[in-house]
C-alpha positions in Angstrom: 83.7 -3.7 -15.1 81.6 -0.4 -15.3 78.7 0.3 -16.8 77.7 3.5 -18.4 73.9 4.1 -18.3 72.4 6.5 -20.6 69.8 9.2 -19.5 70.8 12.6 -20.6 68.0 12.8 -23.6 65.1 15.0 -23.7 62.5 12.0 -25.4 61.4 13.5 -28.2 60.1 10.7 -29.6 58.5 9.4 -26.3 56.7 12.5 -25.8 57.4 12.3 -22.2 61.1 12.0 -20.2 61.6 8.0 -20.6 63.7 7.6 -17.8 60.1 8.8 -15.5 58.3 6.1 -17.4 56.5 3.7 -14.8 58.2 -0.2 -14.8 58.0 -2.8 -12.8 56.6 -0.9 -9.9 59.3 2.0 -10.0 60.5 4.9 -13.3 62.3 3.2 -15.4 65.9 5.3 -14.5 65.4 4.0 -10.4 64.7 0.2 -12.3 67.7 0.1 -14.4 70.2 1.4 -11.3 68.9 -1.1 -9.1 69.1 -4.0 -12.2 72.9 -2.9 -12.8 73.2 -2.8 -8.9 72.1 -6.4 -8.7 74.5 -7.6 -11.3 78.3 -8.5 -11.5 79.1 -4.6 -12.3 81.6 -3.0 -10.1 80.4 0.7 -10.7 77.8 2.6 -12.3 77.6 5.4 -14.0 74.8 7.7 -14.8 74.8 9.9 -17.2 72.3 12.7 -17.2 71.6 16.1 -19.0 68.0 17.2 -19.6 66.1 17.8 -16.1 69.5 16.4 -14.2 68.7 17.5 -10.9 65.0 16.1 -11.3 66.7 12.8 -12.0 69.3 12.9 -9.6 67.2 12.7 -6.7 66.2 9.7 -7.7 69.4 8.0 -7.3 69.9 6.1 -4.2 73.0 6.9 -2.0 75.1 3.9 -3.2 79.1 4.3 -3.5 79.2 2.4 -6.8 76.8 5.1 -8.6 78.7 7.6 -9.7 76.3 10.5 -11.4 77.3 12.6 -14.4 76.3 15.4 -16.1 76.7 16.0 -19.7 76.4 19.7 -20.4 76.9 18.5 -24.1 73.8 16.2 -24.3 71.7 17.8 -26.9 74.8 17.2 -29.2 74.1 13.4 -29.1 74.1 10.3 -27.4 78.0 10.1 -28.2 78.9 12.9 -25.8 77.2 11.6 -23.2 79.2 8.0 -23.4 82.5 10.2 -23.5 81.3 11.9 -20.7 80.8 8.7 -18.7 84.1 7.1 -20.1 86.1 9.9 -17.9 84.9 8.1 -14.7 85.5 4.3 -16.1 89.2 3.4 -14.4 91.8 2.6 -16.6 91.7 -1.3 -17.5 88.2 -1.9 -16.9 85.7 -3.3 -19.3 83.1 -0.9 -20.2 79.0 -2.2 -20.6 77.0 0.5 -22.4 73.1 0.8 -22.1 70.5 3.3 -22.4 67.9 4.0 -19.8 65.7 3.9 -22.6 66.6 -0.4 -23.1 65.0 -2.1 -19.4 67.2 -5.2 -19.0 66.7 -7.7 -15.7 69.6 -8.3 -13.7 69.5 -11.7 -14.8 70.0 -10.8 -18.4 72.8 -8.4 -17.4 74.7 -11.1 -15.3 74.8 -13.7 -18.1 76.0 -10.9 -20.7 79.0 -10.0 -17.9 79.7 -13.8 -17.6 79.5 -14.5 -21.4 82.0 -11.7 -21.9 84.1 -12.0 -19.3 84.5 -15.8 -19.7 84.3 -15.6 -23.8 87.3 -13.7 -24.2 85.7 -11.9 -27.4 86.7 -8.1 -27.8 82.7 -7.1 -28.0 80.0 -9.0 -26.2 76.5 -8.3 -27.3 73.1 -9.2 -25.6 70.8 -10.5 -28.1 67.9 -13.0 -28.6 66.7 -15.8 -31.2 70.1 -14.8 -33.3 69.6 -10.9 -32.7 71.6 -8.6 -31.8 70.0 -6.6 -28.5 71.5 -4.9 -25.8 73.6 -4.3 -23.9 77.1 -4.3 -25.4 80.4 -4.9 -23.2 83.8 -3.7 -24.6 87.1 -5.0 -23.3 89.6 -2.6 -21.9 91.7 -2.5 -25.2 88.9 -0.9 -26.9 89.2 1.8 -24.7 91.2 4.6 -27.2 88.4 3.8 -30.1 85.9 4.6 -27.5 87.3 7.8 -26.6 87.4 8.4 -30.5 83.7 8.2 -31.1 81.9 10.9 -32.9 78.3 11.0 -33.8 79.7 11.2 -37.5 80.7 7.7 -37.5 77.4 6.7 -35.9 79.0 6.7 -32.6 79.8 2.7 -30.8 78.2 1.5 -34.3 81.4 2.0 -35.6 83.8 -0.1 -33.1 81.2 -2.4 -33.7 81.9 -2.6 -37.6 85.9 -2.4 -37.3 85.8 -5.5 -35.1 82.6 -7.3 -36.8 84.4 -10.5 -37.2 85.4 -10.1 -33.2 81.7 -9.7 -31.9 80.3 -12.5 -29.4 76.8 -13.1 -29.3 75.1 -13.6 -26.0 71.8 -15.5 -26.5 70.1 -14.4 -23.4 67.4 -16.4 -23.7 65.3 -13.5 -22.9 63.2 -11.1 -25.5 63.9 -8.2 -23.4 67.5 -7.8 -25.2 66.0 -6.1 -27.8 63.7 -3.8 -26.5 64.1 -0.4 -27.3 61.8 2.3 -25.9 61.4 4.6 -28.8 57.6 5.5 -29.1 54.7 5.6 -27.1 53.8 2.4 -29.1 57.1 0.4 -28.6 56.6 1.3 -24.3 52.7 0.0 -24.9 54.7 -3.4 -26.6 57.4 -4.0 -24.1 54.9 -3.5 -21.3 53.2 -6.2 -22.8 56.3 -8.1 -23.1 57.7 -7.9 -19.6 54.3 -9.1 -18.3 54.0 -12.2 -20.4 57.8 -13.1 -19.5 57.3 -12.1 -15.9 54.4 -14.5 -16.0 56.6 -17.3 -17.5 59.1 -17.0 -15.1 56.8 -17.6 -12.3 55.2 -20.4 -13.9 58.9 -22.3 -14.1 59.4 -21.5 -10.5 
């Protein structure tokens, strides 16, 4: 399984380049690596556009990261997972997340095992019944990947051909469906990942 991780935008929502946002002791691009790192994934890849060299150096020297650019980034988030598809070898399952959505290893483990275990064509993170990320795509899915355009509202749209095909991975954990649009959402999941960092070391 690869993962493609997401970090070519310019965060004009944030105000500020997300992937330099502070988490968990680290920016938020050098916390997701490690996280994907730590988990079941064979290789990552990151993609970047906007400030790539800034961001590159960031990057440890690790033989499963593979670094992209996507000269094509301002044209969408879809370009930059067609970029990463190039580097996913043929017959792998493909796990999609943006640096923008800060996921624990542990959450990303028990997506990979639902999946992989599940047998389901889509596997989705989620939470309480909701549908988070990331999302995990078996290798057949591959060709509809490689078809996405932001027309069709990109991965959105493999998701709605196969919506009677989509497994649910309840994570257990409410950080599945954070998103990291706003200042006020960051303010929020900071919040968040202190209260359930709190509550995992209270069941330890």
């Amino acid at each position: 399984m690869a993962a493609i991780l997401l970090a070519a935008g310019e965060s004009t929502r944030m105000g500020q380049l997300k992937a330099l946002l502070p988490w968990e002791g680290q920016v938020l691009l050098a916390y997701q690596v490690e996280q994907l790192l730590a988990s079941p994934i064979e290789r990552v890849i990151v993609v970047l556009g906007h400030r790539a060299e800034d961001l590159r150096r960031l990057l440890p020297p690790e033989p499963r990261l593979v670094p992209v650019v996507n000269a094509r980034y301002r044209s969408g988030k879809v370009s930059s997972i067609l970029a990463g598809l190039q580097h996913v070898p043929a017959g792998w399952h493909v796990l999609v997340l943006g640096v923008d959505q800060p996921r624990p290893s542990a959450l990303i483990r028990r997506t990979v095992e639902h999946h992989l275990a599940g047998g389901a064509p889509i596997t989705v993170a989620g939470y309480g019944g909701r549908r988070g990320h990331p999302v995990i795509f078996v290798p057949a899915l591959r060709p509809a990947l490689e078809r996405l355009s932001e027309a069709t509202q990109g991965p959105r749209a493999v998701l709605a051909a196969h919506a009677g095909e989509v497994a649910l991975c309840e994570t257990g954990d409410p950080l599945a469906l954070v998103n990291l649009n706003t200042t006020d959402d960051y303010v929020a999941a900071l919040r968040l990942t202190s209260s359930t960092s709190s509550a995992r070391a209270g069941n330890q």
